[in-house]
C-alpha positions in Angstrom: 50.5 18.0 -193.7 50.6 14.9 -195.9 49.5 16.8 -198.9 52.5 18.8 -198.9 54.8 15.6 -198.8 54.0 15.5 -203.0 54.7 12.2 -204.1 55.4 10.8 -200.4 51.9 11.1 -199.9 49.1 8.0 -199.0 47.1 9.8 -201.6 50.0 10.0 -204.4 51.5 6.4 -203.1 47.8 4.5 -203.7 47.0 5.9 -206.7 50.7 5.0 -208.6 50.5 1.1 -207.2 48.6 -1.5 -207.1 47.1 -1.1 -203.9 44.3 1.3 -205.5 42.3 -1.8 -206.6 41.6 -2.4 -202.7 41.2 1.4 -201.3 37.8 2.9 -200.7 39.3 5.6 -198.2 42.4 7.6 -197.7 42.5 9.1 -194.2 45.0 10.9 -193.3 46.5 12.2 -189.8 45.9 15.5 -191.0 42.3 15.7 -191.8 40.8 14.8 -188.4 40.9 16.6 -185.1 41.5 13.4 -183.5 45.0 11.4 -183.9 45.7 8.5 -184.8 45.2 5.9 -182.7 41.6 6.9 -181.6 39.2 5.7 -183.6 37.4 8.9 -184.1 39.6 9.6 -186.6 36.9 8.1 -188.9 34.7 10.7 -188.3 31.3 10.3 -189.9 33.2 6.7 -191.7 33.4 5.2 -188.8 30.3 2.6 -188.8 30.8 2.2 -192.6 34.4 1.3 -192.2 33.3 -1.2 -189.7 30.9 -2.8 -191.2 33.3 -4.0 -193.9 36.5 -5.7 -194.0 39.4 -3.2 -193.1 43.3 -3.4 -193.2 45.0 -0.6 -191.8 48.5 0.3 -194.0 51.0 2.3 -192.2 54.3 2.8 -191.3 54.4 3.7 -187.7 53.3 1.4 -184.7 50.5 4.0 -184.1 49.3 2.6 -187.5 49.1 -1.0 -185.7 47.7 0.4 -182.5 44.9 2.4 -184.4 44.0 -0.9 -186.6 44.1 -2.6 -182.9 41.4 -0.3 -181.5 38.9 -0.7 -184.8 39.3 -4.5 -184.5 40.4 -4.6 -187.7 43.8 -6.3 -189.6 46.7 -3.9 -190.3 50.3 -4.4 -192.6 52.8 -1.9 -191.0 55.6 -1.2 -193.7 59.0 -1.6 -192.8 61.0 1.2 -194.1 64.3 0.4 -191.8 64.8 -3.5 -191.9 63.4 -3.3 -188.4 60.4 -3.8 -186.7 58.6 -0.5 -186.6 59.8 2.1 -183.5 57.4 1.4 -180.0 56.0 -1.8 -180.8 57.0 -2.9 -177.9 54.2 -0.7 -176.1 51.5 -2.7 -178.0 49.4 -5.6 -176.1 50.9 -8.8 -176.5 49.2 -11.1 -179.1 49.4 -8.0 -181.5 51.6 -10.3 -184.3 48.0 -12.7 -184.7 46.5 -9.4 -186.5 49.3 -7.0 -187.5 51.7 -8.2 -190.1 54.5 -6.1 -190.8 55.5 -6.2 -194.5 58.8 -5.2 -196.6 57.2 -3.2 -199.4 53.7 -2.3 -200.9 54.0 -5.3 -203.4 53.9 -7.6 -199.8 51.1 -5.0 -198.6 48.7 -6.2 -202.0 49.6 -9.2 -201.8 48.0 -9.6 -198.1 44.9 -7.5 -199.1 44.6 -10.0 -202.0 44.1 -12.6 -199.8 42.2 -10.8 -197.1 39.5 -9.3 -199.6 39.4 -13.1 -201.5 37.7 -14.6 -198.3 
C-alpha cells in the first residue's frame, strides 16, 4: 500500500513541498475498491471534486487517463526523462489537457496558474 512506501508516499510527498498549498484530497490507489482510472475511485468525493477545479498529479499514464475520465487537467511526473509508459494507449488530443512535468517544482508551478484563473 502507499502508506507503507514511508516517505515515497502522496501523503508524505504533499505535505514536505509546496504542493500542500493546492491539496484538499489525497486519494490513493489503495483506499478504494475501484482502480484507478474509474472514476469511482472518488467514492462519496466524487460530485464535490467535480464541482471544483481539479488537476490530477501522477506518475503513471493511468494517472492521465483517470484525470481524462473526470474531465478534469492532470501533470504526470516524469521520473525517467521519458514520456510516461502506455501513453500511447490514450485518445489522441490528450497533450491539450495533460501536461507532463519534470519535477514537483513544475507541478506547483502549473497549479499556480490553474487555481489563479
Amino acid at each position: 500500500g502507499h502508506e507503507g512506501r514511508l516517505r515515497a508516499s502522496p501523503r508524505h510527498i504533499v505535505e514536505h513541498s509546496s504542493l500542500r498549498q493546492y491539496i484538499d484530497h489525497i486519494i490513493c490507489g489503495d483506499e478504494s475498491e475501484h482502480r484507478k482510472p474509474d472514476p469511482r475511485v472518488l467514492g462519496d468525493m466524487q460530485d464535490e471534486i467535480l464541482t471544483g477545479k481539479v488537476l490530477v498529479v501522477g506518475d503513471q499514464s493511468v494517472d492521465a487517463e483517470f484525470a481524462l475520465n473526470l474531465g478534469a487537467r492532470a501533470c504526470i511526473v516524469n521520473r525517467d526523462g521519458e514520456h510516461p509508459p502506455h501513453v500511447e494507449k490514450l485518445p489522441d488530443g490528450w497533450e491539450s489537457t495533460i501536461q507532463v512535468v519534470d519535477s514537483l517544482d513544475a507541478v506547483t508551478t502549473h497549479a499556480a496558474a490553474l487555481f489563479a484563473k
